[in-house]
TIDREN-433164 format. One record per residue: y, x, z of N, C-alpha, C in turn. Coordinates in pm, whole numbers, plus 32768, in hexadecimal, padded with zeros to 4 digits. Layout:
N
YXZYXZYXZ...
//
This chain:
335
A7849010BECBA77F8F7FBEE5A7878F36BE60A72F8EC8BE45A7188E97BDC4A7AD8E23BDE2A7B88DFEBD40A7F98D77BD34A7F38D1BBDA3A7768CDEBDAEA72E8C8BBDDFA75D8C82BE8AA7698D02BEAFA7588D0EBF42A7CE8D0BBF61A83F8D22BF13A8DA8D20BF0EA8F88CBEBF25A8E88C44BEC8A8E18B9DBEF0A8D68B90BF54A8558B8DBF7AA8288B51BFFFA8638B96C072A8978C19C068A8E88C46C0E5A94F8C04C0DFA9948BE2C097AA3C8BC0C054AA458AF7C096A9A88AE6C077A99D8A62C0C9A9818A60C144A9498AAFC17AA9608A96C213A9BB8AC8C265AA398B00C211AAC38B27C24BAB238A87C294AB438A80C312AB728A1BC326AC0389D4C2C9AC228963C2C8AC648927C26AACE788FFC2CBAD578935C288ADD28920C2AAAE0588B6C2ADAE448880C327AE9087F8C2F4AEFB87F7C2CFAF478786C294AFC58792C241B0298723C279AFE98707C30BB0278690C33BB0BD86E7C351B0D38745C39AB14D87A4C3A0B1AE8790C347B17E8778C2F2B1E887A1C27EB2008715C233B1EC86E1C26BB1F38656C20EB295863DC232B2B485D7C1ADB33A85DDC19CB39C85B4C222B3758544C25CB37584F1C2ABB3A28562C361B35485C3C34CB34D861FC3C3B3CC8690C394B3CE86A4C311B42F870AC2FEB4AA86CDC318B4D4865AC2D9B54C85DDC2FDB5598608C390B51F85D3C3FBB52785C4C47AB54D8666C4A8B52886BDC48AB53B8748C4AFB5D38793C494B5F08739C427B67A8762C3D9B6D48738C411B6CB86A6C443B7558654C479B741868AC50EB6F486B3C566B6CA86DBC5CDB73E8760C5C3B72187C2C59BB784883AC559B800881AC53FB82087CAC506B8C1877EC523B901877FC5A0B892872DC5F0B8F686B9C667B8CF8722C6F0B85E8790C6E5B80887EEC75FB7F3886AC73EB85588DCC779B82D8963C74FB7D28967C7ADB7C18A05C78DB7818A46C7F2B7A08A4EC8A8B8008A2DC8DBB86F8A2CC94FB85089A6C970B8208913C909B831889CC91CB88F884BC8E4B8BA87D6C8F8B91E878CC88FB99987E3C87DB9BA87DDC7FEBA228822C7DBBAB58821C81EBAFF887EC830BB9C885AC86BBBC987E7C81EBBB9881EC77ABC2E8784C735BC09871CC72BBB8F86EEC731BB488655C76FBB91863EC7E5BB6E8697C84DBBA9866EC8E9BC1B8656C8D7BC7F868BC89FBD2B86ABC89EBD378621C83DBCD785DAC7C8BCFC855DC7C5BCBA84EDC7F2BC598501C83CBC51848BC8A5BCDA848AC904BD0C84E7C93ABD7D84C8C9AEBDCE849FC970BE0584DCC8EDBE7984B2C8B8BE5A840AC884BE1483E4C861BDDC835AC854BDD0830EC8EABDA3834BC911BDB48318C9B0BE5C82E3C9ECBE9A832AC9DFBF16833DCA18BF5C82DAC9AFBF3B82F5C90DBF8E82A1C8DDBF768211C8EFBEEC81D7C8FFBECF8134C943BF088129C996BF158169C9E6BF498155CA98BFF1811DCA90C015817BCA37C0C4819BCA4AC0CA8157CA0DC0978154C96AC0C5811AC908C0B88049C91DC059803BC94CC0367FC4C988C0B67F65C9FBC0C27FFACA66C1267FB0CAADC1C57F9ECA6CC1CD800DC9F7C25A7FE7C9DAC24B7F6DC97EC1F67F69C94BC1CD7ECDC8E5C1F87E5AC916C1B67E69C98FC1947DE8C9F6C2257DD1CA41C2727E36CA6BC30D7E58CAA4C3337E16CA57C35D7E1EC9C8C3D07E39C970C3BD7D97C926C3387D43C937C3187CC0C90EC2F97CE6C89EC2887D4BC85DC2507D60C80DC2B67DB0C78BC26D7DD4C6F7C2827E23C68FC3437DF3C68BC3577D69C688C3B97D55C652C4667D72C6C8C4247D89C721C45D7D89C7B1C47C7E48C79CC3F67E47C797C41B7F25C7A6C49B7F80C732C47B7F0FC6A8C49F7F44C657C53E7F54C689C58A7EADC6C1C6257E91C6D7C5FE7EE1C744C5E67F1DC7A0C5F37F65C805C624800DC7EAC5C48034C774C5BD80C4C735C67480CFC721C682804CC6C0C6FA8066C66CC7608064C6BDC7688027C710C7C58018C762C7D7809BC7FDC77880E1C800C76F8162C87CC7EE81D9C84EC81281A3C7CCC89B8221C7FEC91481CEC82BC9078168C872C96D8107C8A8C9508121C92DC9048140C96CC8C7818BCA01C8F981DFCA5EC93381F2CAB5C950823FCB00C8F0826FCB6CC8E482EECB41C86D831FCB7BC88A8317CC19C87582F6CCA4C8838309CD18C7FD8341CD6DC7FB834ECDBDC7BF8396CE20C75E8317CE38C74E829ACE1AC730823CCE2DC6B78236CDBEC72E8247CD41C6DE822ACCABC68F827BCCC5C6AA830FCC96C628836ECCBCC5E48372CD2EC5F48370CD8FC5728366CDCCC50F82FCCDD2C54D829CCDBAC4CB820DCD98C48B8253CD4AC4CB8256CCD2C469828ECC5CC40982CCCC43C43F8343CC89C3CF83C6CCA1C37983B0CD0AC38F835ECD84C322832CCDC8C2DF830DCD89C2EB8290CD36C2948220CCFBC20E8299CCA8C28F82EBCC3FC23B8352CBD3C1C783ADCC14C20483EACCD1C1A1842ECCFFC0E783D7CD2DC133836ACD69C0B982EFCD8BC0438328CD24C06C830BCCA7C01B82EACC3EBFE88383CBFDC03483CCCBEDBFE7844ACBDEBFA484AACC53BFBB8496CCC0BF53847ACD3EBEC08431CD45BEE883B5CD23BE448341CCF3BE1C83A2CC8ABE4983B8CC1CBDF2840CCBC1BDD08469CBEEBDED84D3CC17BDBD854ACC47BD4B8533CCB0BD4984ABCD19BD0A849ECD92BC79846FCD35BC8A8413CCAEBC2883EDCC76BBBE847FCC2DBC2F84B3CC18BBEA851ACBDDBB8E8593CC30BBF7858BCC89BB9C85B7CCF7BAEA85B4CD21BAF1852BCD39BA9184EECD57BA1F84F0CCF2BA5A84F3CC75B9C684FACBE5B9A0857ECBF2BA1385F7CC13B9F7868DCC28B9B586A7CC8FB99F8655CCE9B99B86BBCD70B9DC870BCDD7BA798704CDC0BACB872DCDE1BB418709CE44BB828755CEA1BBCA872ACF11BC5D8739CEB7BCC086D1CEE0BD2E86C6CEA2BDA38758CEAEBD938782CF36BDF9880FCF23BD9F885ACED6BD3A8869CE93BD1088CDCE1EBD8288C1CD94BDB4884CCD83BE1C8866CD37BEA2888DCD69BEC188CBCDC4BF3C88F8CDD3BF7188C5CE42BF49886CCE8EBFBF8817CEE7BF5F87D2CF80BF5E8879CFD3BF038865D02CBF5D8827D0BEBF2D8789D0D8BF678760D127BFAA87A5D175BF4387F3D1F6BF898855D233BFC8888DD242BFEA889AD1E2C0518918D19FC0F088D1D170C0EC8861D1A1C1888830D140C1F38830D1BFC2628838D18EC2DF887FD1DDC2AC8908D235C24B8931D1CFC24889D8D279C2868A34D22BC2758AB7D237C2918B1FD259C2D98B39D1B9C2568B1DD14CC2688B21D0A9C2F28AB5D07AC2C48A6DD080C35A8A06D083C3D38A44D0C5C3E38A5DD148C46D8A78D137C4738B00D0EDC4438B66D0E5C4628BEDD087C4AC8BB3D014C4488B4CCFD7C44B8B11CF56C4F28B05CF75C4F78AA8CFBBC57A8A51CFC5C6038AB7CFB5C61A8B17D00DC6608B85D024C6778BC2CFBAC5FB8BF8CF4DC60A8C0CCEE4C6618BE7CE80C64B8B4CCE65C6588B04CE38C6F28AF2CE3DC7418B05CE9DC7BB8AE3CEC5C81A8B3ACE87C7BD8BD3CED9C7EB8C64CEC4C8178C78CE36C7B88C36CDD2C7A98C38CD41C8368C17CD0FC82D8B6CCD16C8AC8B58CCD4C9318B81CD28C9238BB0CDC4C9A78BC4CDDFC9CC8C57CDA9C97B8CA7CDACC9B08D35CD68C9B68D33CCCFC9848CBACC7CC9A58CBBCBDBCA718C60CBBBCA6D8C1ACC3CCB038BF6CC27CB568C5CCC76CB248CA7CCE4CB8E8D06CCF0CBBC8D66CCB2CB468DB5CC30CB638DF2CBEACB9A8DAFCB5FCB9C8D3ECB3DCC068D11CAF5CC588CD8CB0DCC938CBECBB2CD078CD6CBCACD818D65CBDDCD298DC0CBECCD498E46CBE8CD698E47CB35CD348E1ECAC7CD4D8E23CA56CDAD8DB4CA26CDE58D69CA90CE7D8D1CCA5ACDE38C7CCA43CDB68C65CA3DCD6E8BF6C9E8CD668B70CA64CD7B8B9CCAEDCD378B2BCB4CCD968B39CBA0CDFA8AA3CBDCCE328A79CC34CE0D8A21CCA8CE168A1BCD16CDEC89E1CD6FCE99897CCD5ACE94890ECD53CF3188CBCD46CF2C8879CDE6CEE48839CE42CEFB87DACEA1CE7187A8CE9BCE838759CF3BCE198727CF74CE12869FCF14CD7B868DCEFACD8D85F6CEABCD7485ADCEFACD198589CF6FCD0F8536D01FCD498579D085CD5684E6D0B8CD9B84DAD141CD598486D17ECD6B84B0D238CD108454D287CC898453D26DCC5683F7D28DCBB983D4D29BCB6383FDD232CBBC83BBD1BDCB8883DAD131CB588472D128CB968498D138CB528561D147CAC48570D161CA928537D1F2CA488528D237C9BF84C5D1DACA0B845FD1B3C9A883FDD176C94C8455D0F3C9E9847AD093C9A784A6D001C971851AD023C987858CD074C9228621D071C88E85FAD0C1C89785BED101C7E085A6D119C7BD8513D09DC80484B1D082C7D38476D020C79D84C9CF94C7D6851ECF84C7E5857ACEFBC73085D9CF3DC75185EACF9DC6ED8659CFB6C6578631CFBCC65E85A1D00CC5F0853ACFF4C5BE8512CF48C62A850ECF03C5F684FACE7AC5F2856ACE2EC60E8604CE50C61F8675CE10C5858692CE41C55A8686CEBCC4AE86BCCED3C4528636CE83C45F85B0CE79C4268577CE30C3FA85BDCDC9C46E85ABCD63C49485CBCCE7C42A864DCCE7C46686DCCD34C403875ACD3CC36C873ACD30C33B86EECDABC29086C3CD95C26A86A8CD09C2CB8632CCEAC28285F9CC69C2798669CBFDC2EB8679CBD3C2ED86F1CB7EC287877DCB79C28B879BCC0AC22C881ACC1AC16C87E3CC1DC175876ECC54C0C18725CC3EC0C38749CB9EC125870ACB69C12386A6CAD3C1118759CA7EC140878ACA91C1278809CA33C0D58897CA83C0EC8899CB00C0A6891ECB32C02688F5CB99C0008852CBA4BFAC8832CBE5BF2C880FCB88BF0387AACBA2BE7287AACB51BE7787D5CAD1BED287AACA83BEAF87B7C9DEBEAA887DC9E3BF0888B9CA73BEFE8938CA1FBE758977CA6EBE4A8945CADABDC0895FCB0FBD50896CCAB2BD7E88C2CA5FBCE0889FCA02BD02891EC9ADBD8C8909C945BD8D896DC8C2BD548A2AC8F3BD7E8A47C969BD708AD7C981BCD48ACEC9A9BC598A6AC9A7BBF78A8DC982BB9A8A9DC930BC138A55C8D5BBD18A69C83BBC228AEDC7F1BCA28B10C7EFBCBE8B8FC7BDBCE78BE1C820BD068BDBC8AFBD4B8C64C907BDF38C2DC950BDEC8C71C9B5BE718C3BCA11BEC78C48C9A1BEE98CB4C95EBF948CCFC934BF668CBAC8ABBF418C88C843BF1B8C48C7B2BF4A8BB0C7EABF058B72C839BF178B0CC87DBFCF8ADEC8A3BFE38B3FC8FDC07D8B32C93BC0D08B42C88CC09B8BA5C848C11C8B8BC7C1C0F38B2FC791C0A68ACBC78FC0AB8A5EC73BC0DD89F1C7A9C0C689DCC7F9C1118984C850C18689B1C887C1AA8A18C894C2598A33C87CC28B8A2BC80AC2618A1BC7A9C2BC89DDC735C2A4896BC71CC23A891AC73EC2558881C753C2B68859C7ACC2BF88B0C838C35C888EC86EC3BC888DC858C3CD88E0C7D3C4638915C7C7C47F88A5C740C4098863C6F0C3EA882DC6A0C434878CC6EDC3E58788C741C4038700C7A5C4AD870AC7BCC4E68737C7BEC577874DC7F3C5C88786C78CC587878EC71BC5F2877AC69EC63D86F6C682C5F58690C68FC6218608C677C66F85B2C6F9C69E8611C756C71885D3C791C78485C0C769C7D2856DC7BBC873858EC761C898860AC74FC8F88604C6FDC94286A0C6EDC901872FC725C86B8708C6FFC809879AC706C82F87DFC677C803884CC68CC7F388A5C61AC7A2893BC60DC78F895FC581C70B89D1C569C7128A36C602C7AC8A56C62CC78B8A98C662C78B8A8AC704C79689FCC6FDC76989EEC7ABC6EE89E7C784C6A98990C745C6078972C72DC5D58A1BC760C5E48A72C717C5C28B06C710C5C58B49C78EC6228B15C7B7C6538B59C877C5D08AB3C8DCC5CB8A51C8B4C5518A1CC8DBC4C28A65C8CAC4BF8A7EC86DC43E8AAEC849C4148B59C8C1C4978B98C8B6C48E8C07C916C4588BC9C9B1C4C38B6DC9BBC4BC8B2BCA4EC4108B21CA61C3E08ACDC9FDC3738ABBC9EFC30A8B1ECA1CC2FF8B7DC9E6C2B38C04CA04C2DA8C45CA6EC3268C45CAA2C3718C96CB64C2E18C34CB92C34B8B97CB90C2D68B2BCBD5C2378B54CBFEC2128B88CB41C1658B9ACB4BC15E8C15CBA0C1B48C6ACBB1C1B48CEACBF5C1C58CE1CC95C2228C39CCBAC1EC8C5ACD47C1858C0ACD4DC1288B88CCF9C0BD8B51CD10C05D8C12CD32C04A8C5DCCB1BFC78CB9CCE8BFE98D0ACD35C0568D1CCD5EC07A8D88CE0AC0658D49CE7EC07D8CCECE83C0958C65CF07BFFD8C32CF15BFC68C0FCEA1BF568B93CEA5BF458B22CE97C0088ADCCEC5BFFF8A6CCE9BC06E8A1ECE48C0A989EACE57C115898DCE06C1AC8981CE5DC15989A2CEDFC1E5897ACF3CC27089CDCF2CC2488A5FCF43C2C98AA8CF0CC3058A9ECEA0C2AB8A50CE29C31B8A30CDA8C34889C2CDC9C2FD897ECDFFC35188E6CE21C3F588EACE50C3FB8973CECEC43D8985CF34C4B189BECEDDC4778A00CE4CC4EE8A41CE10C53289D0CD98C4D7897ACD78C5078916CD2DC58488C0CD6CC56D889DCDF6C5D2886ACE2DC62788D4CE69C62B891DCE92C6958981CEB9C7088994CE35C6D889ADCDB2C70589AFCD61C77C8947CCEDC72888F6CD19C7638831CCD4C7938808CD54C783883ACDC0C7E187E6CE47C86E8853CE2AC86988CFCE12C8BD8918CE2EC93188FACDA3C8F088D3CD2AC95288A2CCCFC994880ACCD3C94687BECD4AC9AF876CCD4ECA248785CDBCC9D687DDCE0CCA398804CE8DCAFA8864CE5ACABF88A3CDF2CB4488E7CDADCB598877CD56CB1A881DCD1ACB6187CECCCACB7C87DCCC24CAEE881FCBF3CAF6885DCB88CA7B8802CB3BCA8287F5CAE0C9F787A3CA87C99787C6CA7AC9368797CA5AC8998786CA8DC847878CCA09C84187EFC9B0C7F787D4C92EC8338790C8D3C8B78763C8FBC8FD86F7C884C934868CC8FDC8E6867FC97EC9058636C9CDC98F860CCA1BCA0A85B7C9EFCA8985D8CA31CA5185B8CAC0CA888612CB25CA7B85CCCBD3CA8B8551CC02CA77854ACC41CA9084B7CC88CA9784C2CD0FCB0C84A4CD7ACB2484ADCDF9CADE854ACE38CB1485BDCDCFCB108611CE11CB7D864ACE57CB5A8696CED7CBBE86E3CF04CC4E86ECCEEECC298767CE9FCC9787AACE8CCCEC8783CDD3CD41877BCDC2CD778781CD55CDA487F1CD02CD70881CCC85CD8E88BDCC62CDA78893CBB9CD9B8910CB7FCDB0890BCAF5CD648998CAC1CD308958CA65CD2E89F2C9EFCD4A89D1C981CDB68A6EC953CDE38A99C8EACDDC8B10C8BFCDEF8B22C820CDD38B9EC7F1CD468B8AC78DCD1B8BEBC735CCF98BDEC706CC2E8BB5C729CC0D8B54C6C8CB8F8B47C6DCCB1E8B69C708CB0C8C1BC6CBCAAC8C39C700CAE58C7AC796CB178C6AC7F6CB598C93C861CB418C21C8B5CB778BBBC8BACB628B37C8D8CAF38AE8C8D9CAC88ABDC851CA5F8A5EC81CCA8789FBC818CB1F89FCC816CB58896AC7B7CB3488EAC82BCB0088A8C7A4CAEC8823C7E8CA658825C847CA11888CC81EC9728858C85BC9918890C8FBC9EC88EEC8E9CA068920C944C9CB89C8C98FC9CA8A00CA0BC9B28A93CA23C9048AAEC9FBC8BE8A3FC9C7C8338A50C997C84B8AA0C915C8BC8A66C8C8C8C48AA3C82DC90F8B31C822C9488B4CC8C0C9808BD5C8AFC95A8C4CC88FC95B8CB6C860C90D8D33C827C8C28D81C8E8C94A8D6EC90AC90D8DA0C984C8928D68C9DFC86F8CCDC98AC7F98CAAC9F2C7698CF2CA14C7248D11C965C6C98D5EC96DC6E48DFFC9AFC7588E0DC9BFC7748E94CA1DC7578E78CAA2C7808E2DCAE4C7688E03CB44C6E48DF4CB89C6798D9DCB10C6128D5DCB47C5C98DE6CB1AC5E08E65CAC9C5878ED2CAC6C59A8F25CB5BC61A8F36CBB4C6238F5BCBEFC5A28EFFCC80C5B78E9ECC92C5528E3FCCE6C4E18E57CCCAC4B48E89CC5CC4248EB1CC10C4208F28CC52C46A8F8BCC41C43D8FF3CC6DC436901ECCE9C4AB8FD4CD51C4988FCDCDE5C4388F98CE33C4268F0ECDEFC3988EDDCE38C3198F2FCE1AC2FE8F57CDA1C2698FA6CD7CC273900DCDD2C2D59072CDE9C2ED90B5CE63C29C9096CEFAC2E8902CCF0FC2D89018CF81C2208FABCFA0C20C8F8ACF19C18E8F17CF29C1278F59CE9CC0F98FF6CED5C08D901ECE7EC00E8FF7CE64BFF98F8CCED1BF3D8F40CEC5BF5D8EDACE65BF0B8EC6CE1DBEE48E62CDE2BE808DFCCE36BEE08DA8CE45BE778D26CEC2BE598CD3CE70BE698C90CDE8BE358C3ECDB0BDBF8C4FCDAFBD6F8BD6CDCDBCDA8B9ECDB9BCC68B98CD0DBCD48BBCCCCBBCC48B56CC4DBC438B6CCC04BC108AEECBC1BB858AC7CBB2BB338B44CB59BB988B72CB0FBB5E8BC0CA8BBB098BACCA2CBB058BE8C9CEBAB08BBEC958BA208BD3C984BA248C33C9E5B9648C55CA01B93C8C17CAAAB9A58BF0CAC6B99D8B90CB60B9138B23CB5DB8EC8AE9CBB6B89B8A7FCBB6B8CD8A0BCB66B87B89D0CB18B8618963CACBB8A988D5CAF9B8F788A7CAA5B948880BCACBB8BC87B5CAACB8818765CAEFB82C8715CABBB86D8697CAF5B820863ACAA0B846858DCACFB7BF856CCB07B7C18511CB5FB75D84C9CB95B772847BCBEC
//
């Protein structure tokens, strides 16, 4: 083949376009890759739309409550003047569930998604999972103070009610102890840990949001490293009955079984002194036995305890019923 004929083949080869590649298209392809894997919009986009979501909602109504910036601030400063009641907390945590409910229901709706996919299937509340939970829950702290009453550390001293009052504060307490449970268990083992475990996996997921719990409950009163640490355990049982059960209710059931049962002996709450509980008691002796001020959360024996509940329930609840979305599940899209 001459020179000549080389050309002219070389020219009637069709001509590539370069519209593809123009800068303009690569831009658009890149930020696309940011905000849309392969699966569809990313978990940590989604996980801060809700959290943006939730914070307008809440953050708005306490604004608007409190008569704006200058109103919230004297309010902040002044909440360790508070006596927590059965009253205080449960408004509260109503109000807190409302609003992280709307977010989740919003979020829902951009996903495609039915609201018990995060954890909290109507049907399912006060049945069968809930009370286990609850029983648990009871079982827990009453066998961690009997064995440090067996070790000299825990007195039962006298009844602290009489009459009606009995009656009033143990279902008042119990009404704001399952509040309190919802919010807490949505707020860390409901959507945010749905969205996160489809971007890295159920239990990568549960340790990072069990140490945001235990993180969250450092900054109570008279908390410390090592209740935070016995939170963080609590934390992970929790994620352990979310993927045996399927849903939220049996941790719910153990959240309150647990915080109803420490006000029922009369022992502190994370740092929390009681308020119109029960019974009147004491602990003494040394710290790690006790847990001092935070109370039988900071005792050595708690994580003994809650390994033992770990290992009885997996026993008894070997399926894994969690739904969860997964990293290779169908696609979150908006539309």
């Amino acid at each position: 083949m001459t020179i000549a004929t080389q050309f002219k083949s070389a020219e009637s080869l069709p001509v590539s376009s370069t519209d593809a590649f123009q800068p303009s298209s690569l831009l658009t392809f890149g930020l696309k890759r940011i905000f849309v894997g392969p699966h569809g919009v990313r978990a940590g986009w989604r996980l801060l739309m809700f959290l943006a979501l939730f914070a307008i909602l809440f953050g708005g109504f306490v604004l608007i409550r409190a008569g704006g910036p200058q109103g919230f601030l004297e309010k902040y400063r002044n909440q360790s003047h508070i006596t927590i009641t059965p009253l205080v907390m449960g408004g509260s945590e109503a109000i807190t569930l409302l609003f992280l409910c709307g977010a989740a229901l919003i979020m829902g709706t951009l996903e495609h998604r039915k609201f018990s996919e995060y954890g909290l299937p109507l049907r399912k509340a006060m049945g069968k999972d809930f009370w286990l939970g609850s029983f648990w829950g009871f079982l827990t702290i009453s066998g961690t103070l009997l064995t440090i009453f067996l070790l000299h550390g825990f007195r039962i001293t006298s009844l602290a009610l009489h009459g009606t009052t009995i009656v009033s504060s143990l279902v008042g307490w119990a009404i704001a102890f399952f509040l309190a449970g919802l919010v807490e268990e949505f707020l860390f083992r409901g959507y945010i840990q749905y969205t996160l475990a489809s971007g890295i996996g159920f239990w990568p997921a549960a340790f990072v949001m069990s140490a945001l719990f235990g993180l969250g409950h450092f900054f109570n009163s008279n908390e410390d490293a090592a209740g935070s640490e016995a939170v963080v355990l609590f934390g992970l049982l929790l994620c352990l009955f979310l993927r045996r059960s399927g849903n939220l209710w049996c941790a719910v059931g153990f959240h309150l079984g647990y915080d109803w049962g420490q006000m029922f002996y009369g022992v502190p709450d994370s740092g929390i002194v009681p308020y119109h509980n029960l019974l009147s008691s004491t602990l003494s002796g040394p710290r790690w036995l006790t847990g001092g001020m935070v109370g039988p959360e900071a005792s050595f024996l708690t994580p003994l305890a809650l390994l033992v509940v770990a290992v009885v329930f997996s026993r008894h609840h070997r399926e894994i019923r969690y739904q969860s979305q997964g990293p290779q599940s169908a696609p979150a899209t908006f539309s």
